[in-house]
C-alpha positions in Angstrom: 12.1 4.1 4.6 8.5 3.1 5.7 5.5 3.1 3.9 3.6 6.4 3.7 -0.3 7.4 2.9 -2.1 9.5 0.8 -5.2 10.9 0.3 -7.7 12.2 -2.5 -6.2 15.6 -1.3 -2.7 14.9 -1.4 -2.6 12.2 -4.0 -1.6 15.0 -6.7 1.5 15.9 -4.8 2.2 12.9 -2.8 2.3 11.0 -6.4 1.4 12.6 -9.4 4.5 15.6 -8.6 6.9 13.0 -6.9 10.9 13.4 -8.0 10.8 9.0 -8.2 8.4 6.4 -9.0 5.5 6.0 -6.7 4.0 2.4 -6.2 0.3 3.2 -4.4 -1.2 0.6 -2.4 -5.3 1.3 -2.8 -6.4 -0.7 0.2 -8.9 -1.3 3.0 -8.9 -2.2 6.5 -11.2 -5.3 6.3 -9.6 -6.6 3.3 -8.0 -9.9 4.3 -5.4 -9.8 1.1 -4.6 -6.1 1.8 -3.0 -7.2 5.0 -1.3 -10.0 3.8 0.4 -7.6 1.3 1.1 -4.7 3.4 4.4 -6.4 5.4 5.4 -7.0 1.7 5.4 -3.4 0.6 6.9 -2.5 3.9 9.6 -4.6 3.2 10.1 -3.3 -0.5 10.0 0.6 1.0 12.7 -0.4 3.4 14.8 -2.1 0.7 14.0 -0.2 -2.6 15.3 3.8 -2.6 14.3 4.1 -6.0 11.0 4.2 -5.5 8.5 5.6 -3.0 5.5 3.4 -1.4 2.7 4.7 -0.4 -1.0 3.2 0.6 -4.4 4.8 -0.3 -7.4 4.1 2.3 -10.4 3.4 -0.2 -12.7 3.4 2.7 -11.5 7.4 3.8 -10.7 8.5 0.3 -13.1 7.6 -2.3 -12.5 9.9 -5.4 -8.8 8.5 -6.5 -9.9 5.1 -6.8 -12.9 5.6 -8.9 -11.0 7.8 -11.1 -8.2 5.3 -11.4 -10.9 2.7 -12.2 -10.5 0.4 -8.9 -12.7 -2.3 -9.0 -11.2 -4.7 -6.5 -8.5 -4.9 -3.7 -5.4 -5.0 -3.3 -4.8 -3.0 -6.4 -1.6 -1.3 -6.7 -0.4 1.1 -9.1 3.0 2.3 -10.1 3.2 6.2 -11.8 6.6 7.6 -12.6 6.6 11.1 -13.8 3.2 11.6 -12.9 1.9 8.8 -15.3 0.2 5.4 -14.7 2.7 3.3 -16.1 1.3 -0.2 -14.4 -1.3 -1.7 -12.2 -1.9 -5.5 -10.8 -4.5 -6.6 -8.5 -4.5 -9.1 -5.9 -1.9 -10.5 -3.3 1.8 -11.2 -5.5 5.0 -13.0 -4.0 7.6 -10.3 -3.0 9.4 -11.6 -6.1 7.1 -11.7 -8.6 6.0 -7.7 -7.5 9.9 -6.6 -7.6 10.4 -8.0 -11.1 6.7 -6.3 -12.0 8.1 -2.8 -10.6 11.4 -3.3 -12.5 9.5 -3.8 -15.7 7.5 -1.1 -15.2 9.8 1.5 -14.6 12.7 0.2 -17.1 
């Protein structure tokens, strides 16, 4: 499965009611890291069924991240069961951002 996107109007349902854990990317188009990480989550959304990816345009929706306290970019946060559970910010090694989801979600 690809990634998918959300939006300040659909973040409740896209995330907050999902049935799995839901890693969200909070990202930008001119943000150099951002696009070095995005072939990384697509990979983990093609290889990881337990958990949903999706990315969050900071540019086009503005309320989620200031109410999730995003202060830089790439931030990505992890909810399961409509709780924040973990966040990290900057670029990771696929490996190192595997193990952190596994941790989290344990």
């Amino acid at each position: 499965m690809a990634t998918t996107q959300t939006s300040d109007a659909s973040f409740e349902q896209d995330v907050l009611k999902s049935d799995k854990p839901v890693l969200v990317d909070f990202w930008a188009e001119w943000c150099g890291p951002c696009k070095q990480l995005g072939p990384i989550l697509e990979d983990l959304a093609a290889e990881r069924s337990d958990i949903t990816v999706t990315k969050l345009n900071i540019d086009d929706n503005p309320q989620k991240p200031v109410e999730f306290g995003v202060r830089g970019i790439p931030t990505i946060m992890l909810f399961k069961d409509g709780q924040l559970q973990a966040t990290k910010v900057g670029l990771m090694p696929k490996g190192d951002l595997n193990k952190w989801i596994d941790d989290a979600i344990a």
